[in-house]
C-alpha positions in Angstrom: 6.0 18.7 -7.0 3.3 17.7 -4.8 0.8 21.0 -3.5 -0.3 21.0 0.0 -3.8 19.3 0.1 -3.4 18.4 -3.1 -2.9 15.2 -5.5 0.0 14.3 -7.1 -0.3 12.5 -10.5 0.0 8.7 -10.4 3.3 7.4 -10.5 4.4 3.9 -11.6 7.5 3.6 -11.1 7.9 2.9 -7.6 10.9 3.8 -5.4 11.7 1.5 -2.1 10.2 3.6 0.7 6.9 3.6 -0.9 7.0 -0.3 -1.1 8.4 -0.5 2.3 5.2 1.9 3.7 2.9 -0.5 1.8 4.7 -3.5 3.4 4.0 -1.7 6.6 0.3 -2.1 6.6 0.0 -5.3 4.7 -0.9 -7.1 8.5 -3.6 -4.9 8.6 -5.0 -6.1 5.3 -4.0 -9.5 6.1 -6.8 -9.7 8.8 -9.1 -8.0 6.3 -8.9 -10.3 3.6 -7.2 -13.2 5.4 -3.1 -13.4 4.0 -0.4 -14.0 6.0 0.3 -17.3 6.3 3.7 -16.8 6.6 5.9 -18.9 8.3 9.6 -17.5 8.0 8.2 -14.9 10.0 9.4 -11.9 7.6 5.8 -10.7 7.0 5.5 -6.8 6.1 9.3 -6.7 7.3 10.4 -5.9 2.9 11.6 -8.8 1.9 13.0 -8.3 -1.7 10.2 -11.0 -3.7 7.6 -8.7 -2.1 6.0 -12.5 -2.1 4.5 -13.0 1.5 3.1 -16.5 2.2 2.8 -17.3 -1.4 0.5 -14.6 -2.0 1.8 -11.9 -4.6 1.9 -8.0 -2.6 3.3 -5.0 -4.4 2.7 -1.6 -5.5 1.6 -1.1 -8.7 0.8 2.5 -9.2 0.7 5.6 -6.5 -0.4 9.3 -5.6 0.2 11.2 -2.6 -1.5 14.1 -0.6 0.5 16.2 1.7 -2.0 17.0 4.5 -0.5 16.9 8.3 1.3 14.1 7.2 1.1 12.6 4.0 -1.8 10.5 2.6 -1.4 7.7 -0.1 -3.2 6.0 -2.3 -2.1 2.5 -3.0 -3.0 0.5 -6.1 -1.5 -3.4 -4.7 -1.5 -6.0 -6.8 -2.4 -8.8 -3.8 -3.7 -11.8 -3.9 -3.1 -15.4 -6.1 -4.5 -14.2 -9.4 -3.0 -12.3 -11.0 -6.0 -9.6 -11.7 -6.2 -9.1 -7.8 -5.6 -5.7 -7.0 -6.7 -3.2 -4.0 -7.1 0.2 -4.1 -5.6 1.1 -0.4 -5.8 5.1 1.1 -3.3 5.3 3.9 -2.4 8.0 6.2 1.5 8.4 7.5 1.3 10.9 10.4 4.4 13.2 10.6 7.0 11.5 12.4 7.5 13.7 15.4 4.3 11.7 16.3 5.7 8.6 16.3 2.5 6.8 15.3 2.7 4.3 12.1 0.4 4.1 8.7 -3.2 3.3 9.4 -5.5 1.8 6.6 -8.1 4.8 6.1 -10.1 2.7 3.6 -9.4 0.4 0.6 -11.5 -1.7 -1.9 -11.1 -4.3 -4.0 -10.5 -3.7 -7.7 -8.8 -5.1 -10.4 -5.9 -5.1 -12.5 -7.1 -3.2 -15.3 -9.2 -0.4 -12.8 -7.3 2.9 -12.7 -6.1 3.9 -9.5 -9.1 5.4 -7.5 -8.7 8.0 -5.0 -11.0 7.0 -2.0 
């Protein structure tokens, strides 16, 4: 059960919508750290290899907030090598809004970094 305003613990195993959210802002962090070369044109659309471009993007490990909205922090493994990770925070306004996810900040990390809450 996740309190309002606060954390929940981090979770692992990760069910579809939370990939699909993630898959949601991946253009934004493609112009951040230059991905997307994609030319089947199915970037951030969920494609089932989660492999975009050749370049590896999926959720490793998760917690939400519940704020007006939700907030989540993303641990992504992303990138070629297979240490590349990002810690992402992104906000999902309530839908009533009808506004997407927005990137609030994210930073590199590795593999083997717990997730961080940024």
């Amino acid at each position: 059960m996740v309190i309002t305003g606060g954390h929940s613990e981090s979770k692992r195993v990760i069910p579809p919508q939370i990939q699909e959210l993630a898959n949601r802002i991946k253009p934004q962090l493609d112009e951040r750290y230059g991905g997307g070369d994609d030319d089947d044109g199915d970037a951030g659309q969920g494609n089932s290899s989660n492999n975009f471009g050749g370049v590896v993007y999926e959720v490793l490990e998760y917690r939400q907030q519940v704020v007006a909205g939700m907030v989540y922090h993303f641990k992504i493994r992303f990138g070629e090598a297979v240490d590349d990770c990002l810690h992402v925070k992104v906000f999902q306004p309530l839908p009533h809004t009808g506004e997407g996810p927005t990137i609030m900040a994210h930073q590199r990390a590795t593999l083997q970094d717990p997730l961080k809450i940024l």
